[in-house]
C-alpha positions as CSV (number, residue, x, y, z in Angstrom):
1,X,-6.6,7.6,38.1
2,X,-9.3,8.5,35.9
3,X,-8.8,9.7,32.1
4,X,-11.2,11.3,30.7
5,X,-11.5,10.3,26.9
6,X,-13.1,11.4,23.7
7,X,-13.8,8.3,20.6
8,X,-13.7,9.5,17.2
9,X,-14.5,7.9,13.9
10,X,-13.1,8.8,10.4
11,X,-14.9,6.2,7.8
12,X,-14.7,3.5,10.2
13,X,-11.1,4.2,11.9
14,X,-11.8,5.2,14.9
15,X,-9.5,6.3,17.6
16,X,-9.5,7.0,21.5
17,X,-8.3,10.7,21.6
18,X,-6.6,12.6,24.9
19,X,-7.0,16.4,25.5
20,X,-3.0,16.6,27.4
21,X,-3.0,20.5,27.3
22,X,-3.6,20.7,30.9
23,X,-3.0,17.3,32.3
24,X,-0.6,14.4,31.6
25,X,-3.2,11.7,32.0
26,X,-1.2,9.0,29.5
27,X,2.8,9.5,28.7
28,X,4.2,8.7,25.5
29,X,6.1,5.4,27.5
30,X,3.1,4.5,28.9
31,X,3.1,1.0,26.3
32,X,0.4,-1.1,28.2
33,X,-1.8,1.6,29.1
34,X,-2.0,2.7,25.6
35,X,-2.6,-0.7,24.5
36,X,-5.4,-1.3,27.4
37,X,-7.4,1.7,26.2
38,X,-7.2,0.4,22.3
39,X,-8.2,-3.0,23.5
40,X,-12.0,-4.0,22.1
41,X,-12.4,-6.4,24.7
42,X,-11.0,-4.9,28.0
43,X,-10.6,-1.0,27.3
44,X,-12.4,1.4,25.3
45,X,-11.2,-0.1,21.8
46,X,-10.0,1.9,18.9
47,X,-7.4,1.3,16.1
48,X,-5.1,3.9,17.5
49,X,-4.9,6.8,20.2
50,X,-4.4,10.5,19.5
51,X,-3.0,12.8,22.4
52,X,-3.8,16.6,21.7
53,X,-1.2,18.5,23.2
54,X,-0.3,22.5,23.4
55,X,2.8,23.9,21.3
56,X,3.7,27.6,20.6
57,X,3.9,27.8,16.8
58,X,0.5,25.9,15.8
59,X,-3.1,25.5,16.9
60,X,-2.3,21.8,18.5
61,X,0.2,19.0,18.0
62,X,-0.7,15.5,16.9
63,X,0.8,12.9,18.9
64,X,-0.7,9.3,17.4
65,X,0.4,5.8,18.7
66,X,-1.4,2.6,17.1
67,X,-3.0,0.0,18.9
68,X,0.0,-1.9,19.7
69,X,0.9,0.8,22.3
70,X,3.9,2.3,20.1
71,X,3.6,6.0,18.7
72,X,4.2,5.6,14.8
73,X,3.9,7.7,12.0
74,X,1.3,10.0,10.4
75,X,-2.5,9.1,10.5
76,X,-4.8,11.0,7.9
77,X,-8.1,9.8,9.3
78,X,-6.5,10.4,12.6
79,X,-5.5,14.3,11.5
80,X,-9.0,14.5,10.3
81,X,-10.7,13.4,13.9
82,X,-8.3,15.5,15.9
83,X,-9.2,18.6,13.7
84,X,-13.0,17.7,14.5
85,X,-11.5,17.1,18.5
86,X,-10.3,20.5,18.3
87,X,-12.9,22.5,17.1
88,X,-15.1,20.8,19.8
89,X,-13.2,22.0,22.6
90,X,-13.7,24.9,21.2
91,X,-9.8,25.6,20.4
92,X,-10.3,26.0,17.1
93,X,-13.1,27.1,14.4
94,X,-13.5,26.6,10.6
95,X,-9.7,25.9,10.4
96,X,-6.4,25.1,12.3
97,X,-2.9,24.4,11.8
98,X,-1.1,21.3,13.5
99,X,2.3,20.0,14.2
100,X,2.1,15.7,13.6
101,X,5.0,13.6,13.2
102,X,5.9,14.5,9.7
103,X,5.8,18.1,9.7
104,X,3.0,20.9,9.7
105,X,-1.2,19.6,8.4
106,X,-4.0,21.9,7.7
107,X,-7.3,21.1,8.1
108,X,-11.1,22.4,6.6
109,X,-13.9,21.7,8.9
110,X,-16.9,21.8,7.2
111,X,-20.3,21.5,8.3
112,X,-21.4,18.0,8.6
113,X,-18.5,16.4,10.0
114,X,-16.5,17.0,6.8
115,X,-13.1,17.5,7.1
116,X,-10.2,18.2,4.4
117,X,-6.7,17.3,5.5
118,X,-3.9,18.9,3.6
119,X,-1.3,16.1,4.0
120,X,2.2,16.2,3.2
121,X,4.2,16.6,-0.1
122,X,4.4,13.0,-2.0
123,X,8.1,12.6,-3.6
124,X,9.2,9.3,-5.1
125,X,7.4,6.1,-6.1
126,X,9.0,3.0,-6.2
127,X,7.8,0.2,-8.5
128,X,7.8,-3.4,-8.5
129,X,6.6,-6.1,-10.9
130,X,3.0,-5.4,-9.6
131,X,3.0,-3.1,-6.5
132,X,3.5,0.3,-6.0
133,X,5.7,1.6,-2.9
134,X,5.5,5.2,-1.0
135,X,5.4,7.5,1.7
136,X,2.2,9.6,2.1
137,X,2.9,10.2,6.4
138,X,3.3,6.8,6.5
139,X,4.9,3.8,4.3
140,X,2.6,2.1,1.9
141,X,2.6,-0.5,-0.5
142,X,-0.3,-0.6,-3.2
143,X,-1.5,-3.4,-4.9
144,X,-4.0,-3.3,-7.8
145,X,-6.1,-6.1,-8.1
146,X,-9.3,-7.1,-10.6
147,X,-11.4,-8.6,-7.5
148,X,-11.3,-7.4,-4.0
149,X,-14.4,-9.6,-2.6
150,X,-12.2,-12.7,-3.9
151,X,-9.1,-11.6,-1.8
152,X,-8.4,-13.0,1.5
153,X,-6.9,-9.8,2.9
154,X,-5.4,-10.2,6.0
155,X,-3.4,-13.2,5.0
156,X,-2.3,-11.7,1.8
157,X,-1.5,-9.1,3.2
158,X,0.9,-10.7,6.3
159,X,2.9,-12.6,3.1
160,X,4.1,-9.0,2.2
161,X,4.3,-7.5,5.9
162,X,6.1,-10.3,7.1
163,X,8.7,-10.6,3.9
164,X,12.1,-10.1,4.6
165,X,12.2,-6.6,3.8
166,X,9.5,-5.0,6.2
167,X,9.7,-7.7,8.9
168,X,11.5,-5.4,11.3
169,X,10.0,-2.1,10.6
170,X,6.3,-3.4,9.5
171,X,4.7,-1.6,6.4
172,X,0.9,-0.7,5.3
173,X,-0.6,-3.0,2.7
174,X,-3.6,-2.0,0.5
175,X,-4.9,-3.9,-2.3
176,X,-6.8,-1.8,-4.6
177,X,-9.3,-2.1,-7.1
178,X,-10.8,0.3,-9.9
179,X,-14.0,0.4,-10.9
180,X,-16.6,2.5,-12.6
181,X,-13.9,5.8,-11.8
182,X,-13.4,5.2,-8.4
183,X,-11.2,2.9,-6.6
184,X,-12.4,0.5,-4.1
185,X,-9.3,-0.3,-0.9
186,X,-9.0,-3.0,1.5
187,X,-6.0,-2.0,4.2
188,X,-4.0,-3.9,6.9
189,X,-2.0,-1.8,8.9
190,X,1.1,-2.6,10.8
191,X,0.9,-1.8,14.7
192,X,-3.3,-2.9,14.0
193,X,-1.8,-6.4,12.7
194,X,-5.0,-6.4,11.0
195,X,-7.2,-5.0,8.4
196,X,-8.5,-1.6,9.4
197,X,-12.0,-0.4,7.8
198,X,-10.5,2.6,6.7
199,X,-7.0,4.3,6.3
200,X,-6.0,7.8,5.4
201,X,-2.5,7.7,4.2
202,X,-3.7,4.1,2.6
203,X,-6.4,5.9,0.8
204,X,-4.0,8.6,-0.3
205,X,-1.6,6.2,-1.3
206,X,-3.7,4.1,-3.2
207,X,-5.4,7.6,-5.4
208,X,-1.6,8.8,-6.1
209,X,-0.1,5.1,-7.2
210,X,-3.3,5.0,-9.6
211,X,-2.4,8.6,-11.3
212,X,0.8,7.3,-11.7
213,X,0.0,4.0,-12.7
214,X,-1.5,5.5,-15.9
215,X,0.8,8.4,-16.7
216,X,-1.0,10.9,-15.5
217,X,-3.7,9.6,-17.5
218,X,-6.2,9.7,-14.7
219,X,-8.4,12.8,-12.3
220,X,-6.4,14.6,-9.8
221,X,-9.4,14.5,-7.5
222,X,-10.2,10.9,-7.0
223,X,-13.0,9.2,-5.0
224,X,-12.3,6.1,-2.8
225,X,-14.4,3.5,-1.2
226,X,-13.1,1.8,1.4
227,X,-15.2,-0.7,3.7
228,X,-16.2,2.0,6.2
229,X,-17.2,4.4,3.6
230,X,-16.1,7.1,1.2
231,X,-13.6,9.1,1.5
232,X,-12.2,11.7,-1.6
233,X,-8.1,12.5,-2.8
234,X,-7.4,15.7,-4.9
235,X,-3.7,16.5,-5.6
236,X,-1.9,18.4,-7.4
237,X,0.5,16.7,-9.6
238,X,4.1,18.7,-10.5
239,X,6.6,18.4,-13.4
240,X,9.2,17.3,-11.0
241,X,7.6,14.0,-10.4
242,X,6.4,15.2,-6.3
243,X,2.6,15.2,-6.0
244,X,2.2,18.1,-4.3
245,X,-1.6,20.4,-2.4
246,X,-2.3,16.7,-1.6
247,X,-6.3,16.6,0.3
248,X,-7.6,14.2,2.2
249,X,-11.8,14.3,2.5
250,X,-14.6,12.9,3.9
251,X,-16.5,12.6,7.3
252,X,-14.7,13.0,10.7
253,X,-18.0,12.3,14.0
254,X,-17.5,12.0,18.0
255,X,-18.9,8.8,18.6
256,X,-19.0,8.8,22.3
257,X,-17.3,10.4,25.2
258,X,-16.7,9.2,29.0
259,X,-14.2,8.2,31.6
260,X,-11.2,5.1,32.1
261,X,-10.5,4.1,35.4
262,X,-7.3,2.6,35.8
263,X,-6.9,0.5,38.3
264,X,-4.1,-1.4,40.0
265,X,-5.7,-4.5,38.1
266,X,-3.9,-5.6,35.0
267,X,-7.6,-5.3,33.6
268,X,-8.8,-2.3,34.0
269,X,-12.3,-0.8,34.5
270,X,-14.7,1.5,32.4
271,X,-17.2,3.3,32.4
272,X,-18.6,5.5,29.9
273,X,-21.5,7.3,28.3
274,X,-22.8,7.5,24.7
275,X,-23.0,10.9,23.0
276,X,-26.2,12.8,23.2
């Protein structure tokens, strides 16, 4: 069978995205294939894969699954690359409406490959001696630290993944550090099982746990750096505690399109072709 395939990047996340209104090329039980197509050595290689799919109350659903082969919870650089996806097959223009996981997204497609996601409502944050825990699509736990190029992120980060109390269900570790008004993010996400150059509900995460670090104290528009580049948080904080009109922003580019052939080898073939 041959699946045609779309590759997306969103700040250095990128993802191998599926256009499944017609045809069913992958199904959601389809574990190994998934993972074959996210593999960087012997598929196409990505840090998760998107399926766009039809439904009859929005522009598109969102149906993400990370590179472990398991579908999991909300991606905001993902939303942002599907709502880039969508207006290229010309199914939407300027702006659209999804269905993901975790409820309804908006998007903003701007010229130049930006893209603002509206991402979901942001309730309670739990605190620890020194981390920050939440839900912005996905579950996230912040760290703040005074030197991120002193860090050694991945295995940091595995001590709190694989601690008793997220061994079974994983979580998303960020380690954060401010500087000069912004705040520059290291993230290793669960189903990756490593660090990711980029992540959307980490980024998020990361902006909201630093406004509430302070009080309130601190912009409700807050620029992020992470290692594949910058990405921009505005909120809107409410008396009841809930962060609410939360934005995701930054660049959202088609990298290169082309065809997987899967064969009855457990390895299978590709061929592709670079965008023009």
């Amino acid at each position: 069978m041959i699946i045609p395939f779309f590759k997306y990047q969103g700040t250095g996340n990128d993802f191998v995205l599926l256009d499944q209104r017609i045809h069913t090329y992958v199904k959601p039980s389809d574990t190994e294939l998934i993972r074959h197509l996210c593999d960087r050595r012997f598929g196409v290689g990505a840090d998760g894969l998107i399926f766009l799919k039809n439904h009859p109350e929005f522009d598109f659903e969102m149906v993400y699954f990370n590179a472990d082969g398991r579908q999991s919870t909300m991606c905001g650089n993902g939303g942002r690359c599907i709502a880039a996806f969508a207006q290229h097959l010309g199914l939407v223009s300027d702006k659209c409406r999804f269905l993901a996981i975790d409820g309804e997204h908006e998007a903003i497609i701007h010229p130049g490959n930006e893209i603002e996601l509206k991402m979901g409502t942001v309730g309670h944050i739990q605190t620890g001696a020194n981390h920050f825990i939440l839900d912005t699509g996905s579950p996230h736990y912040v760290v703040f630290v005074e030197d991120l190029d002193d860090l050694n992120v991945v295995e940091s980060a595995k001590m709190i993944r694989y601690s008793a109390p997220f061994r079974k269900e994983g979580i998303n570790v960020n380690f954060v550090q401010p500087e000069n008004g912004q705040l520059k993010i290291a993230t290793y996400e669960r189903g990756v099982e490593d660090e990711t150059l980029s992540c959307g509900t980490g980024v998020t995460a990361a902006a909201l746990a630093w406004h509430f670090k302070n009080n309130g104290n601190a912009p409700s528009e807050i620029p992020v750096r992470a290692k594949g580049g910058f990405l921009k948080v505005r909120f809107t904080p409410h008396p009841s505690g809930e962060y609410r009109d939360i934005w995701l922003c930054g660049k959202a580019e088609l990298v290169f399109e082309g065809r997987f052939l899967q064969t009855s080898s457990s390895v299978p073939d590709l061929i592709g072709h670079e965008k023009q």
